[in-house]
C-alpha positions in Angstrom: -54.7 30.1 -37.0 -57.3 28.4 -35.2 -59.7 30.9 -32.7 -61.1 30.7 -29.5 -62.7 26.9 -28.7 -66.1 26.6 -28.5 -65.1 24.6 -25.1 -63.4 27.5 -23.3 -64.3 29.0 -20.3 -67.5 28.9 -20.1 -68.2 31.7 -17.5 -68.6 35.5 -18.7 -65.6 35.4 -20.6 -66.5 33.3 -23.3 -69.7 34.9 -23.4 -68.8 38.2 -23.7 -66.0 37.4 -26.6 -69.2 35.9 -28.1 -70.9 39.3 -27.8 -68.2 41.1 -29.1 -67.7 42.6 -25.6 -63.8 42.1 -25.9 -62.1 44.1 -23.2 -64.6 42.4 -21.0 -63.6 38.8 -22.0 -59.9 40.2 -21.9 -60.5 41.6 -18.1 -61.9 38.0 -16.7 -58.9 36.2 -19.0 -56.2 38.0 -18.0 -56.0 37.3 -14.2 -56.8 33.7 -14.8 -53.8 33.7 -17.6 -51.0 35.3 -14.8 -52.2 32.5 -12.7 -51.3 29.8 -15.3 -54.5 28.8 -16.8 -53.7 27.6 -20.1 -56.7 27.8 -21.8 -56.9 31.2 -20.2 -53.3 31.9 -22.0 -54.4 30.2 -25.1 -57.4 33.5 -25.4 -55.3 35.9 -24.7 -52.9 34.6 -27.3 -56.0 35.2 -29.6 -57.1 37.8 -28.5 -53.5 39.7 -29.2 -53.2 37.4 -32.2 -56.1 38.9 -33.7 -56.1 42.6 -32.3 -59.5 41.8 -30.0 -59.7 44.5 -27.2 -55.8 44.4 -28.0 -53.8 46.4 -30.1 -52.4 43.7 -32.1 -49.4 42.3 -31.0 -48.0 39.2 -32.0 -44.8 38.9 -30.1 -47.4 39.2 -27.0 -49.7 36.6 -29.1 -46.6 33.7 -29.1 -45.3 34.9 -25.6 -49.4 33.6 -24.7 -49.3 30.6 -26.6 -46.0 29.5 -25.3 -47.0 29.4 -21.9 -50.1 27.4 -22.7 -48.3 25.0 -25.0 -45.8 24.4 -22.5 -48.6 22.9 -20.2 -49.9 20.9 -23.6 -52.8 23.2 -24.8 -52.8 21.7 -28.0 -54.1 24.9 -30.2 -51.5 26.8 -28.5 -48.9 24.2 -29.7 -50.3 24.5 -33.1 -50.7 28.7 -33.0 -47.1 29.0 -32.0 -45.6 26.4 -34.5 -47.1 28.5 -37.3 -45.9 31.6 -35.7 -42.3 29.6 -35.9 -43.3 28.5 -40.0 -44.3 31.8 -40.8 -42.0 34.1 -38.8 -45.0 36.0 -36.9 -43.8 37.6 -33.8 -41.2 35.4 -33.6 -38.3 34.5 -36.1 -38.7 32.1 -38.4 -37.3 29.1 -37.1 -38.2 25.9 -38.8 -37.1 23.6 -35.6 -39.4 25.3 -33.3 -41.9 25.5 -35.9 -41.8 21.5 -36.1 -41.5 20.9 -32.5 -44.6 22.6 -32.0 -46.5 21.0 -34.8 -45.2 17.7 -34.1 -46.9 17.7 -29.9 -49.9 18.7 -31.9 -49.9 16.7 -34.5 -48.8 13.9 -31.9 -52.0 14.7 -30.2 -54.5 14.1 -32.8 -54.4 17.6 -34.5 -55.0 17.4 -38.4 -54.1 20.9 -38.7 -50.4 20.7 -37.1 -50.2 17.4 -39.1 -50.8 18.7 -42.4 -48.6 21.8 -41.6 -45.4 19.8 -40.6 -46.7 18.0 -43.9 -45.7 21.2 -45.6 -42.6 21.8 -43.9 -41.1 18.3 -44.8 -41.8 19.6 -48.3 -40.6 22.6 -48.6 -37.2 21.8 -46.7 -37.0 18.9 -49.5 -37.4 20.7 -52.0 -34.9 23.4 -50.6 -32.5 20.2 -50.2 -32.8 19.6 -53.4 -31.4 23.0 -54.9 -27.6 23.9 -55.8 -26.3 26.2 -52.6 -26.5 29.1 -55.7 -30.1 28.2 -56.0 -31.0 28.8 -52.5 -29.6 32.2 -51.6 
């Protein structure tokens, strides 16, 4: 899963994420994210993603990055449709998953692109077994 952008906010947040100063970076995010700043959502999605200043939690992770990919964060679009591929906080759904990718991918993003690339090929090959072959 992709990290923090080295565009995002560029006041004392970003900078103390950089420093390793995480609750700080969590503590300027975090009012910015209940207001609806995506990219502000998009952090704290990593930042519970990865455990930063967070116990990990990734249920809280792709709660963040849904409410920054509904408002077309891109990396959040791509986050949460691997969350969806991989079941990660959320249940594996592979609908979700390549709705996700596909705004992304739709977007310009080689990562979501190659992913949905790997979901059309595993759901063919699964297509392609006997029902006794895929339980």
């Amino acid at each position: 899963m992709r990290g923090l952008p080295t565009w995002t906010i560029l006041g004392g947040g970003y900078q103390s994420y950089l420093k390793g100063d995480y609750q700080a970076a969590f503590d300027e995010w975090q009012p910015l994210a209940e207001l609806g700043d995506a990219e502000a959502q998009y952090n704290l999605g990593v930042m519970f993603d990865q455990g930063a200043s967070v116990e990990q939690d990734l249920a809280q992770a792709a709660s963040w990055y849904r409410k920054a990919a509904e408002q077309g964060f891109v990396d959040a679009q791509t986050n949460l449709g691997m969350m969806y591929y991989r079941g990660e906080g959320v249940a594996v759904d592979r609908n979700e998953a390549s709705r996700w990718l596909q705004l992304a991918a739709d977007k310009g993003d080689a990562e979501a692109a190659n992913l949905l690339e790997q979901l059309a090929s595993s759901s063919d090959a699964d297509n392609q077994r006997t029902p006794a072959e895929q339980v």
